[in-house]
C-alpha distance (Angstrom), angle and dihedral (degrees) to the residues before:
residue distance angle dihedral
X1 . . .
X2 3.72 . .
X3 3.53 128.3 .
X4 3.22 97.7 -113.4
X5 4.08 99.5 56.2
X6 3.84 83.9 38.9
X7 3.58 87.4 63.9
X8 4.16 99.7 38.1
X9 3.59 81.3 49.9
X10 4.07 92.5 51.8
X11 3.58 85.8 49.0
X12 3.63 98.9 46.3
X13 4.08 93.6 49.5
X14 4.03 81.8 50.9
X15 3.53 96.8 57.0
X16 4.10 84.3 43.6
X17 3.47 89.7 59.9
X18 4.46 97.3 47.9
X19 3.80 90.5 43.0
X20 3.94 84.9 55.1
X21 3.22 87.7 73.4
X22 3.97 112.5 37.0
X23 3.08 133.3 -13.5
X24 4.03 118.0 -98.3
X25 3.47 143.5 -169.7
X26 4.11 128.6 -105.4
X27 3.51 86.0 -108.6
X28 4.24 99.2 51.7
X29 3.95 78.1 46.8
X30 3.39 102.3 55.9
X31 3.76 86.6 37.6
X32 3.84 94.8 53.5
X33 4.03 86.0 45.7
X34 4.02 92.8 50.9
X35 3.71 89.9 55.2
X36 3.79 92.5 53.2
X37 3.72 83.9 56.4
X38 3.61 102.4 -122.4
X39 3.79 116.2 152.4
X40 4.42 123.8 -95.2
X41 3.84 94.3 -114.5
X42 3.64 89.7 54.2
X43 4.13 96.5 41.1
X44 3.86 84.0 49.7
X45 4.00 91.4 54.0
X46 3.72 91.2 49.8
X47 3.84 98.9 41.1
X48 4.28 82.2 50.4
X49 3.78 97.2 41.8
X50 3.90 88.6 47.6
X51 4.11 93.3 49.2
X52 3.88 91.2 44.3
X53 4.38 92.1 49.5
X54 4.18 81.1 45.1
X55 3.97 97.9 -115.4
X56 3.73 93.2 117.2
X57 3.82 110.9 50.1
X58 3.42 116.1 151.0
X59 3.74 101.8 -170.2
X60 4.02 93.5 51.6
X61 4.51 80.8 42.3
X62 3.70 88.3 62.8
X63 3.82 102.6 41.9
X64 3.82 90.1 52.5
X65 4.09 89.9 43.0
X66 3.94 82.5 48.9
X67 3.18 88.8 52.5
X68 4.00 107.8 47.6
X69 3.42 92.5 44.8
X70 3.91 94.7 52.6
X71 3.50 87.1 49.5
X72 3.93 90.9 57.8
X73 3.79 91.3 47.9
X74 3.52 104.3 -97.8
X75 3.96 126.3 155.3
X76 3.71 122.2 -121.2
X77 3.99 88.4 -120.7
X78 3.88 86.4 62.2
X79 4.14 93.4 47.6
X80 3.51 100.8 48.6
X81 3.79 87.4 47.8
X82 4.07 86.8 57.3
X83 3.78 94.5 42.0
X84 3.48 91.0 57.7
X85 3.33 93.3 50.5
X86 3.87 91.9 55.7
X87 3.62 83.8 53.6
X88 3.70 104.9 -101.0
X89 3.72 125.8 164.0
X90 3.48 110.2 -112.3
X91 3.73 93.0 -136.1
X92 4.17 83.8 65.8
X93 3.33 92.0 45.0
X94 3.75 100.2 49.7
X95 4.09 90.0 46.1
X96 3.85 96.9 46.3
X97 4.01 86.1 51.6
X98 3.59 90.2 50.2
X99 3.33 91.4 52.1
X100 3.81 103.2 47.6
X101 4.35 82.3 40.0
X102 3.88 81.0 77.9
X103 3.72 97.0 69.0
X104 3.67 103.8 16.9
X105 3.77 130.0 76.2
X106 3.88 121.0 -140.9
X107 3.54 86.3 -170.2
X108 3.33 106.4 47.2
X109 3.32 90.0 53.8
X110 3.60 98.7 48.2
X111 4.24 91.8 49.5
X112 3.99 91.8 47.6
X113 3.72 89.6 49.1
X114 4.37 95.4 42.2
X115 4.10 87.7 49.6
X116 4.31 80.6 55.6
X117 3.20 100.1 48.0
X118 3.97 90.5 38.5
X119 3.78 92.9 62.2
X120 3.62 89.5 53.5
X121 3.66 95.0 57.0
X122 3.75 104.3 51.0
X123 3.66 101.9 117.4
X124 4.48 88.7 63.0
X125 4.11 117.3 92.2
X126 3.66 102.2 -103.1
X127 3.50 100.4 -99.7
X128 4.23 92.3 60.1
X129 3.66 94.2 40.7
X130 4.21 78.6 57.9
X131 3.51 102.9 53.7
X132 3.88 93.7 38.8
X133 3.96 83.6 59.1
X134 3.70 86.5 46.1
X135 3.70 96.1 55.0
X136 3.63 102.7 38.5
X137 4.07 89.5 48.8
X138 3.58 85.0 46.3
X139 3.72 94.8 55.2
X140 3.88 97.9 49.7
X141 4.08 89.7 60.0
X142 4.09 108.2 -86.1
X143 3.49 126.3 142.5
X144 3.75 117.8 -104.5
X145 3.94 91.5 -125.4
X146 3.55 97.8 51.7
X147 3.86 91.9 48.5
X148 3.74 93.0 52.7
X149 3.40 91.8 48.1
X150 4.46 92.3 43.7
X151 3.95 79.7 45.0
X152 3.91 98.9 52.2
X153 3.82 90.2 37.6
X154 3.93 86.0 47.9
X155 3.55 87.3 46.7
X156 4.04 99.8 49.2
X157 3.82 90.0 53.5
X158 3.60 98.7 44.7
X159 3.81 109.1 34.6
């Protein structure tokens, strides 16, 4: 065996071993396979050889991120900023949130977890007890107009 299949084939057992565990992106692959130093022609080989057998799929990647993260309450703000990061094309991103936007509520979501974290700050004035629920909805993804509006209608029903 050559060196040069020795090493695809280093490579390719590599990215076996990370997709074991979750599935990733091209981009966290070739990432992941950069850091173990192996050279571009051969990172390129795997990333292809991976897409073509269907382990690397970043359209399917992205609907089942989409969907994990919705699951744990997180706004669409906060995914797209963590798709992007895993390299995702925006056009795939913006499609596979349309698509899961059909039977998934942002807003729901965000009201169910603002009357949690409500109940947890009862003993703050009012105005605190606001802009902790601001923050902490702002941190898991949400837009700043539908918290204020979750937070006044929060607000209206429980004041």
């Amino acid at each position: 065996m050559d060196n040069q299949s020795a090493s695809f084939n280093q490579a390719r057992q590599y990215a076996f071993l990370l997709l074991k565990f979750r599935p990733r992106s091209s981009k966290e692959i070739s990432q992941r396979l950069k850091r173990k130093d192996f050279d571009p022609k051969t990172i390129k080989e795997v990333a292809s050889y991976l897409e073509e057998k269907g382990f690397l799929n970043d359209r399917e990647f992205t609907r089942a991120w989409i969907e994990s993260r919705t699951k744990r309450g997180f706004g669409f703000k906060r995914i797209r900023r963590e798709l992007g990061l895993k390299g995702i094309d925006k056009q795939i991103i913006d499609s596979q949130i349309q698509e899961i936007r059909k039977t998934y509520s942002e807003q729901d979501t965000l009201a169910r977890l603002a009357e949690a974290r409500w109940h947890r700050l009862k003993g703050l004035k009012p105005q605190k007890a606001k802009q902790r629920l601001f923050g902490y909805l702002n941190r898991r993804g949400f837009s700043p107009e539908l918290i204020i509006e979750a937070v006044k209608n929060l607000a209206k029903n429980k004041l």
